[in-house]
N, C-alpha and C positions, 0 to 999 in steps of 0.2 A: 669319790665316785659321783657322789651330786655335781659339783662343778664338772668331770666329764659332761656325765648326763645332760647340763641345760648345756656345754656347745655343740655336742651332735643334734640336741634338740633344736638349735638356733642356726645348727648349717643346714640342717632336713629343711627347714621352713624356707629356708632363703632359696635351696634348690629349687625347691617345689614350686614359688615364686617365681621365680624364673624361668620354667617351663611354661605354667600357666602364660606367662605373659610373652612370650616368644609365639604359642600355641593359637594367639589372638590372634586373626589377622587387622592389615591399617583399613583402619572407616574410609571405603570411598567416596567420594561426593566429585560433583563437578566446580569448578574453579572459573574466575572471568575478570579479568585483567586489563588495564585500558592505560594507554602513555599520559593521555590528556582528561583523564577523569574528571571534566569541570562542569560543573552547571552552563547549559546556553553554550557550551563548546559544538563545533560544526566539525563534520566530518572527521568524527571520531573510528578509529580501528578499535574492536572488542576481541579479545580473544578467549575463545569460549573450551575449558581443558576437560573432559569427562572422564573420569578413572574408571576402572573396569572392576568388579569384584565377583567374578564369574571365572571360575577354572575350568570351565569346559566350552564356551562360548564366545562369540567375538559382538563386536557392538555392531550395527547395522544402521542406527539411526537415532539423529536428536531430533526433538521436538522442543522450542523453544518459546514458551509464551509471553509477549514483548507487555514492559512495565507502562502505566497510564503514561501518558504524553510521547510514548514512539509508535507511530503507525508501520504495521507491513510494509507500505509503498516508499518508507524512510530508511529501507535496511537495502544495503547490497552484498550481494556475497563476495568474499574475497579468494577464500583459500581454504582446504579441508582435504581427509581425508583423498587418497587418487580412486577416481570412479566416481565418488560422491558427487551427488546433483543438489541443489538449491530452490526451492519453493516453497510462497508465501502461501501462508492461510488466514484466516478470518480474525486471530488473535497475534498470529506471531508468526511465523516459517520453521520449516522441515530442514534438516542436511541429510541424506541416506544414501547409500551404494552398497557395493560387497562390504560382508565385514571386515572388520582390520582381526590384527591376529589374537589367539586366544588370550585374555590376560594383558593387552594392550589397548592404552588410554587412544582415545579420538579425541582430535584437536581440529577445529576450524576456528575463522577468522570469520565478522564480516564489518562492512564499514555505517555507520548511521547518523543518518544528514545532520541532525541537531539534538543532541541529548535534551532533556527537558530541565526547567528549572528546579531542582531538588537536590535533597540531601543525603540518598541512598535511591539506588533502584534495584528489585527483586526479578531477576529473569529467570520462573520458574522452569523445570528442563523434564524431560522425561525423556528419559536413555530405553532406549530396545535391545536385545541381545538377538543372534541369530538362531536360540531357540525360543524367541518367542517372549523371556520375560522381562518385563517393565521395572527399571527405576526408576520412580518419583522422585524427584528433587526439588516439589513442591510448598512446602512447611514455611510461613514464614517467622522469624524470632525464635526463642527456642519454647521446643513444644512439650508439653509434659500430659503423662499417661495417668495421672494419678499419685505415681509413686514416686516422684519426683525424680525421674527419667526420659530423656528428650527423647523421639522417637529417630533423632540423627539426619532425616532426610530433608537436611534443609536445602532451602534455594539458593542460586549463586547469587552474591548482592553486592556490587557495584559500588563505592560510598565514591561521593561525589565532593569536591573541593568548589567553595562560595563562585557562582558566576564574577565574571572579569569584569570591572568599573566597563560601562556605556554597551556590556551583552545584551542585546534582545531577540526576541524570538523573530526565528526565519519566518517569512511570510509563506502560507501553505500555496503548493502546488494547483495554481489555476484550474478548474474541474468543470466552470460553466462552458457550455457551445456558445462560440460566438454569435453575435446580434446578423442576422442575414443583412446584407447589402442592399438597397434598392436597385434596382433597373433605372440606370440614367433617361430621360427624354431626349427627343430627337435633338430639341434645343440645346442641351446640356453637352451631347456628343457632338453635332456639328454636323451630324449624316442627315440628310434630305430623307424626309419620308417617303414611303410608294405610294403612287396614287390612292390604292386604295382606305391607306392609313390617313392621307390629307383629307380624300374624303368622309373620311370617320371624323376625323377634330374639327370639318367645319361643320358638320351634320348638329358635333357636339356645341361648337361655338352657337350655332343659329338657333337650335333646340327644337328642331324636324327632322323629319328619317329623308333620306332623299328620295324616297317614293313619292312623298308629297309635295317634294318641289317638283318631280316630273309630271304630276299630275296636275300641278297649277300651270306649268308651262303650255301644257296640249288644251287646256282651257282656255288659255291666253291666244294661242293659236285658232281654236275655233270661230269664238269672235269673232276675233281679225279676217278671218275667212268670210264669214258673214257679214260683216260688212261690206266687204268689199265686193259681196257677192249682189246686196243689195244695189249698191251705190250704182253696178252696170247694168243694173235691172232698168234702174230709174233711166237712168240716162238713154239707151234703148227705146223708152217710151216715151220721151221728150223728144225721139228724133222720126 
């Protein structure tokens, strides 16, 4: 009777076991996958996979916050979701449209100019559902509450293979306004200036306004006048 007793007591456990652990559902987290995983690799494809763990709700949107050394303006969108739109924010960029179906992961791509030189990168994700509520998939390493229990909602983390003998970093996208151009001179184009412009460079060259040469000339003229106004004066009275 005791050897009965411990194997019904040792199939009950194992059943019980077994339900329990059917009863679990799988940890979702989001996933991110890349062909050319290398430090200093260009124009890399990322593929970014978010699992759902919502039985009533569909996803509506990622929020993707980009690891030090990828700027916003470094990412292009590739592929996602049909409907879903693409836009950059101050840390990282959005993907969001209808949601996809109840219980159904969202997958988009997009492509980013020059991964950085490192040896892991953490693209923290925050999942939306179409009621409203938020997964963080922000946690980096594993994170513990105390009880020596991770809280599970880690980041998707990229490990990267040693940059390629002679890799270096892409030079960043030119951002200054160019230097303005001067205004060629008349000289310099070969065009004749208009009188009034000739008269302005010799005004400049001689260093008088032209009011003052007309005003010496009609002086110059007075004189001349009087003299010769004199000279037939005199002459008159000689004769």
């Amino acid at each position: 009777m005791s050897r009965t007793t411990r194997r019904l007591a040792v199939a009950t456990a194992a059943a019980a076991t077994a339900v329990l652990l059917s009863a679990v559902p799988a940890a979702a987290h989001v996933e991110i996958e890349a062909e050319n995983a290398q430090a200093l690799a260009q124009d890399v494809e990322l593929t970014f996979t978010a699992e759902s763990e919502s039985a009533t709700a569909g996803i509506t949107q990622l929020r993707v916050i980009l690891p030090k050394g990828i700027a916003p303006t470094d990412v292009t969108y590739e592929d996602g979701p049909e409907g879903w739109k693409f836009a950059t924010t101050d840390d990282g960029y959005t993907v969001k449209g209808p949601a996809v179906k109840v219980g159904g992961d969202a997958e988009h791509s997009v492509v980013v100019r020059q991964l950085p030189d490192a040896k892991e990168l953490a693209f923290k994700t925050l999942q939306t559902y179409s009621d409203g509520k938020v997964d963080r998939w922000i946690e980096l390493g594993e994170s513990d509450d105390g009880h020596g229990h991770g809280h599970g909602n880690e980041a998707p983390v990229l490990e990267l293979k040693a940059a390629a003998p002679g890799a270096t970093t892409v030079s960043p996208t030119p951002s200054a306004s160019p230097t303005p151009t001067p205004t060629p001179t008349a000289t310099e184009t070969g065009v004749s200036p208009t009188p009034q412009t000739a008269d302005t460079e010799q005004d400049e060259d001689s260093g008088l306004p032209t009011g003052a040469w007309i005003g010496i000339a009609a002086a110059v003229l007075l004189v001349a006048g009087a003299v010769v106004l004199v000279v037939r004066r005199r002459g008159g009275a000689q004769q």
